[in-house]
KEMAR-126757 format. One line per field, with one value per residue: residue in three letters; x, y, z of N, C-alpha, C, O in turn. Coordinates in pm, 1 decimal. Atoms other than C-alpha are relative to their C-alpha. Layout:
N
residuo: c(ALA; ...)
n.xx: c(X; ...)
n.yy: c(Y; ...)
n.zz: c(Z; ...)
ca.xx: c(X; ...)
ca.yy: c(Y; ...)
ca.zz: c(Z; ...)
c.xx: c(X; ...)
c.yy: c(Y; ...)
c.zz: c(Z; ...)
o.xx: c(X; ...)
o.yy: c(Y; ...)
o.zz: c(Z; ...)
This chain:
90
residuo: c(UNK; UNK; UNK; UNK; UNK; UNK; UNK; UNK; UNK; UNK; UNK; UNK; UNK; UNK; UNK; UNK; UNK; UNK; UNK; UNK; UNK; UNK; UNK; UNK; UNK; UNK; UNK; UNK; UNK; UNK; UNK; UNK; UNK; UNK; UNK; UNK; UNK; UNK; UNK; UNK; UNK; UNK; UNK; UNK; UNK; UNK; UNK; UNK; UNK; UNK; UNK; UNK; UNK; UNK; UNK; UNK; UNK; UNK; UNK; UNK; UNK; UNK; UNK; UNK; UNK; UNK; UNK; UNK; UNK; UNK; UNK; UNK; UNK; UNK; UNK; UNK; UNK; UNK; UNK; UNK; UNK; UNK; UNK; UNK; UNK; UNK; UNK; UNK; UNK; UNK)
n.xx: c(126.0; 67.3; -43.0; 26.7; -95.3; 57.8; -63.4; 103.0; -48.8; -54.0; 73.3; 166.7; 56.5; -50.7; -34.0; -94.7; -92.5; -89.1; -160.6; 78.4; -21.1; -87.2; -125.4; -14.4; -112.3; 66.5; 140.3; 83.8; -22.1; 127.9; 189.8; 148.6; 16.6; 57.6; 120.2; 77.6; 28.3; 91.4; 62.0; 41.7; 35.8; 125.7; 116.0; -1.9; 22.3; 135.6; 92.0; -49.5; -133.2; -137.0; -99.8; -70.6; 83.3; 76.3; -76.0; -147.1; -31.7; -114.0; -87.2; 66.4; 34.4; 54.1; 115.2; -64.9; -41.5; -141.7; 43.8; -33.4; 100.2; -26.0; 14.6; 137.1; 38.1; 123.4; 13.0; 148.0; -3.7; 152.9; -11.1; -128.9; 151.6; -39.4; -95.5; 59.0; 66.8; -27.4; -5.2; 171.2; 78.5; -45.0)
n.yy: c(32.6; 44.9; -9.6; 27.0; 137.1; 66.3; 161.0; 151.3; 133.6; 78.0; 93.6; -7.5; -22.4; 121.2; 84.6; 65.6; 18.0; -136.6; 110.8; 123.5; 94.2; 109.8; -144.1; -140.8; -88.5; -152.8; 13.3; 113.3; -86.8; -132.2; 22.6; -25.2; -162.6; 53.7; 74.6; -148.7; -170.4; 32.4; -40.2; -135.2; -67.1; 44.6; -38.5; -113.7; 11.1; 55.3; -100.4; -85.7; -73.8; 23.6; -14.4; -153.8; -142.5; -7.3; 85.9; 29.7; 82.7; -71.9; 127.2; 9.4; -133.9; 55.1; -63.1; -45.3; 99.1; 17.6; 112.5; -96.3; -60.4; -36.9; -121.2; 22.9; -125.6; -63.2; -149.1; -50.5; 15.8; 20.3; 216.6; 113.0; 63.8; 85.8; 94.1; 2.4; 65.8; 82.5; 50.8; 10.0; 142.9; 129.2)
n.zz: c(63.7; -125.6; -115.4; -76.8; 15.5; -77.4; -46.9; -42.6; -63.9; 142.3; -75.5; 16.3; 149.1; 10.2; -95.9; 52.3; -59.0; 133.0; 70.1; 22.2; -86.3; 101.8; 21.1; 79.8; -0.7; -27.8; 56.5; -135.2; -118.2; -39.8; 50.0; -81.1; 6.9; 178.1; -55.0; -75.8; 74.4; 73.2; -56.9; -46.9; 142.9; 60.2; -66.8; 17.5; 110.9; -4.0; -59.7; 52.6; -67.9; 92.8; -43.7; 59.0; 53.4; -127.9; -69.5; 23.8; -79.3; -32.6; -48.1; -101.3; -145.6; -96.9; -83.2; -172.3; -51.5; 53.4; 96.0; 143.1; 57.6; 101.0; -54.0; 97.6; 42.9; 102.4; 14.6; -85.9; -158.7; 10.8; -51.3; -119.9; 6.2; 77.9; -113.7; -124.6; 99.3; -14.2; -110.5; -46.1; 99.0; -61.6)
ca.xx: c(206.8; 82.3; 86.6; -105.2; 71.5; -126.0; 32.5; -137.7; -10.4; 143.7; -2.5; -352.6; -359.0; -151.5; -133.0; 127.6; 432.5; 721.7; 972.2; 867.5; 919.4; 1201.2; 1580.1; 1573.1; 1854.1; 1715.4; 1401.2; 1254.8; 1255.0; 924.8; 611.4; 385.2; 497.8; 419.5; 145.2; -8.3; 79.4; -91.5; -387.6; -399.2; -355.5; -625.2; -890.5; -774.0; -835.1; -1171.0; -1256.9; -1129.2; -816.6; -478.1; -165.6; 66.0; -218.2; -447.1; -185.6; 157.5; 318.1; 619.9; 765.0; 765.9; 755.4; 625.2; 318.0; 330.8; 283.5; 593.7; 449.5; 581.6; 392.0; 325.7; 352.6; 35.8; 18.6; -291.8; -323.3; -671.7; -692.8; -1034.0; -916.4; -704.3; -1113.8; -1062.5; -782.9; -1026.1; -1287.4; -1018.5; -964.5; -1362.3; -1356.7; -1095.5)
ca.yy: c(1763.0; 1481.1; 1614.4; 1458.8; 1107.5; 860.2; 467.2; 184.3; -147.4; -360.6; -645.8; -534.1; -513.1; -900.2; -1201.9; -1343.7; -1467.8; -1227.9; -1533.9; -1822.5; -2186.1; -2254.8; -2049.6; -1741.2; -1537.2; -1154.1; -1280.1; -1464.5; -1124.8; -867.6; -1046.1; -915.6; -557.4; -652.9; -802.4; -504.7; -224.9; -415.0; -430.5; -77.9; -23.2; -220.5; -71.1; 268.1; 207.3; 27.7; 359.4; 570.6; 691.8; 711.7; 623.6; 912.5; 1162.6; 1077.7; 913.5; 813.8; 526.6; 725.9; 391.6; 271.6; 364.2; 271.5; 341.9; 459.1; 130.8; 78.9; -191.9; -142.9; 19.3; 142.2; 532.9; 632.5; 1003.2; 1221.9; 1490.9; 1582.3; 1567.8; 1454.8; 1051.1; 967.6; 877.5; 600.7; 454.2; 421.6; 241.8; -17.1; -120.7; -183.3; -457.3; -686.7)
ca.zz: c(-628.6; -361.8; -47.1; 110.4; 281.7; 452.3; 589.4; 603.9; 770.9; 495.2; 744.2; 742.0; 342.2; 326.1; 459.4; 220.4; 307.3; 201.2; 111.1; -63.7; 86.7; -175.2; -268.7; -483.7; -370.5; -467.9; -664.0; -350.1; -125.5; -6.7; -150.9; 136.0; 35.3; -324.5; -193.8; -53.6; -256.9; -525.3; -323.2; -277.9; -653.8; -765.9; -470.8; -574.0; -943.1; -862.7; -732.0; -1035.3; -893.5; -1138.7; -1081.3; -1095.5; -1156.2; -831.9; -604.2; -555.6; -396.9; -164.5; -46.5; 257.6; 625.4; 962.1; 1138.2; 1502.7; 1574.5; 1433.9; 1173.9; 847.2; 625.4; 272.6; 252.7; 10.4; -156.8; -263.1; -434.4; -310.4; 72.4; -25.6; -87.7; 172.4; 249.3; 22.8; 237.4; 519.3; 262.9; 241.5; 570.7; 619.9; 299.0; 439.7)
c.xx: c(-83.9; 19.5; -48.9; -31.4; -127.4; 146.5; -40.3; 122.6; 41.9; -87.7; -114.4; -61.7; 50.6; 62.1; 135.3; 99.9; 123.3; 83.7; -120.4; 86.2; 181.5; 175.0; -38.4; 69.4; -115.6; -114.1; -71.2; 14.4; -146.8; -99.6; -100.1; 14.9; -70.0; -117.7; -96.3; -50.6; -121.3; -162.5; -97.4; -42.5; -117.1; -110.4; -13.9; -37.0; -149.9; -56.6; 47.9; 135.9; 91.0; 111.2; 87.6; -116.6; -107.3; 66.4; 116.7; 58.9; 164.8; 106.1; -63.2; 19.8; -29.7; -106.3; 60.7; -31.9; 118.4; -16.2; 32.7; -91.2; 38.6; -8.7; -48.9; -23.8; -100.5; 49.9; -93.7; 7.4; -110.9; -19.0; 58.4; -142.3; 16.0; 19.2; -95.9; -118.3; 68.5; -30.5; -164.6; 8.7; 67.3; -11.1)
c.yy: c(-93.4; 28.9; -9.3; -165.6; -61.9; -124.5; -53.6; -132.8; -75.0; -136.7; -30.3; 31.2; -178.1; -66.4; -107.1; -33.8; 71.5; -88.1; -139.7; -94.8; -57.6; 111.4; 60.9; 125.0; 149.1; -1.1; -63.6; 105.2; 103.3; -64.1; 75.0; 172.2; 9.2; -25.9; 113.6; 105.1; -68.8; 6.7; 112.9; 69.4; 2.5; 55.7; 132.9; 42.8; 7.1; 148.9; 141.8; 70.3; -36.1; 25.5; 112.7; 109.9; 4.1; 1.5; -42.1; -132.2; 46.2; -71.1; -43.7; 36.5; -107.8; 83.6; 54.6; -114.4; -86.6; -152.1; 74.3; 13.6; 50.1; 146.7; 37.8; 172.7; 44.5; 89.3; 99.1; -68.8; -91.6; -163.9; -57.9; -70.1; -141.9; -160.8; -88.2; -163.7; -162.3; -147.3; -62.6; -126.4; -113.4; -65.1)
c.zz: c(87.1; 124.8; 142.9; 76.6; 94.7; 7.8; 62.4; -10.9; -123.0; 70.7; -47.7; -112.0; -28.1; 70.3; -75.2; 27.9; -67.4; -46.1; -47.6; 60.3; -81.9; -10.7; -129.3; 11.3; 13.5; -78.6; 92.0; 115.4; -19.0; -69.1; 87.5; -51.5; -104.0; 10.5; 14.8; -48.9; -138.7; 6.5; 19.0; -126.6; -67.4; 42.2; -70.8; -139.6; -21.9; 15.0; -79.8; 32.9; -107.8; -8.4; -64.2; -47.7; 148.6; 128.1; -25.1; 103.1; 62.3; -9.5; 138.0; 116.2; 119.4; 77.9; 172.4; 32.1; 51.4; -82.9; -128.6; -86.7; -211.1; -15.9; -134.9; 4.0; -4.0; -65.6; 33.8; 126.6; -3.1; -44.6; -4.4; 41.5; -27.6; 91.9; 91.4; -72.0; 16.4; 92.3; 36.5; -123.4; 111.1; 108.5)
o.xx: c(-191.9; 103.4; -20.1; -130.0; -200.7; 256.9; -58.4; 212.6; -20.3; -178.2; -155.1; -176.5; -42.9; 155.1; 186.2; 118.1; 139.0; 164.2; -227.3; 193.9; 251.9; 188.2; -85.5; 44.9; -198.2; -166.9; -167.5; 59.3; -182.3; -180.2; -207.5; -77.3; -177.8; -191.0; -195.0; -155.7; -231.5; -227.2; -218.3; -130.4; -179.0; -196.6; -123.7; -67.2; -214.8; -166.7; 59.9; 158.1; 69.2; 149.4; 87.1; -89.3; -131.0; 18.4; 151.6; 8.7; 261.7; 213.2; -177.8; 37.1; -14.7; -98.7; 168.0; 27.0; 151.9; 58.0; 12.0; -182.7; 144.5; -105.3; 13.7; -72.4; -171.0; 158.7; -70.5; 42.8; -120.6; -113.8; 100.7; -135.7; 33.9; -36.1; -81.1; -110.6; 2.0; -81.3; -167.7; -70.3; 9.2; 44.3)
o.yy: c(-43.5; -42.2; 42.6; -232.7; 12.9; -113.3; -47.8; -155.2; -41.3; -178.9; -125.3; 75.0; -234.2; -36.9; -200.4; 50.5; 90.9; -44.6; -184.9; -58.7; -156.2; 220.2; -6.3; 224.1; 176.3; 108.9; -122.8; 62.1; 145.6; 19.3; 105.8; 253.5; 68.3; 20.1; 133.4; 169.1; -18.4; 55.2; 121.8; 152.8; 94.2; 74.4; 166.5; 161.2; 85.6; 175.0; 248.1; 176.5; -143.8; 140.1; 162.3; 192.0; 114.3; 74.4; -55.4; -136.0; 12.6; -43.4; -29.6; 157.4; -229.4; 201.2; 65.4; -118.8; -156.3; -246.5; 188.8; -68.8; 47.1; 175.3; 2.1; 229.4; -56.0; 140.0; 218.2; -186.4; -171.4; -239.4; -150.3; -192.4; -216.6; -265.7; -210.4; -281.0; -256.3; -258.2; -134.5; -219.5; -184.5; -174.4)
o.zz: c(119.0; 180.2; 250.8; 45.9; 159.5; -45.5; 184.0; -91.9; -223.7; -1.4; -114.6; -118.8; -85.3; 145.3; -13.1; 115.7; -187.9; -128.4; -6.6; 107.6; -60.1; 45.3; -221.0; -57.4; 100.6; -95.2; 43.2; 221.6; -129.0; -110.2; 36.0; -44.6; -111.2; -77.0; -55.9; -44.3; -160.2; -86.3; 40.3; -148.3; -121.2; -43.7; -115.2; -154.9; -91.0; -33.3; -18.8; -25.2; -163.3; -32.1; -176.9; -135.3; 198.0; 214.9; -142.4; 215.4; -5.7; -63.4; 180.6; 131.6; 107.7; 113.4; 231.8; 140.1; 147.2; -55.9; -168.9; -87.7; -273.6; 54.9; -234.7; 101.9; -13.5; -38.3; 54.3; 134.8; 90.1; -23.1; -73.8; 29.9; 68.6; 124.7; 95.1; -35.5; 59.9; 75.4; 136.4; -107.4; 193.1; 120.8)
């Protein structure tokens, strides 16, 4: 049903720090991913999009950079667009 994947920089969506300053064992692990995908949810929302019916969040991935990444569904080829949109606010 989405098949069409984009991946965007987890980086270049958050600057958060993925651990906080303090202990938390396995609740104190990935904020910047968290960070990110959230990010992506909210832009993609802003712009009508709906989860599980527009878009899918695969997991994650690495760019050819080799920066890790979030790996970002369509179902219309027509806005991975969108994506691009992003990158231009922040």
């Amino acid at each position: 049903m989405f098949k069409h994947q984009v991946k965007l920089s987890i980086d270049a969506l958050s600057t958060r720090p993925n651990h906080l300053p303090i202990e938390g064992g396995a609740l104190n692990a990935g904020y910047t991913m968290v960070d990110a995908l959230a990010v992506v949810s909210n832009f993609l929302g802003n712009h009508g999009l709906i989860y599980r019916k527009d878009w899918w969040w695969e997991g994650n991935g690495w760019t050819q950079d080799m920066d890790q990444a979030l790996c970002i569904e369509f179902k219309e080829e027509k806005n991975k667009i969108l994506v691009q949109l992003l990158g231009e606010q922040r």
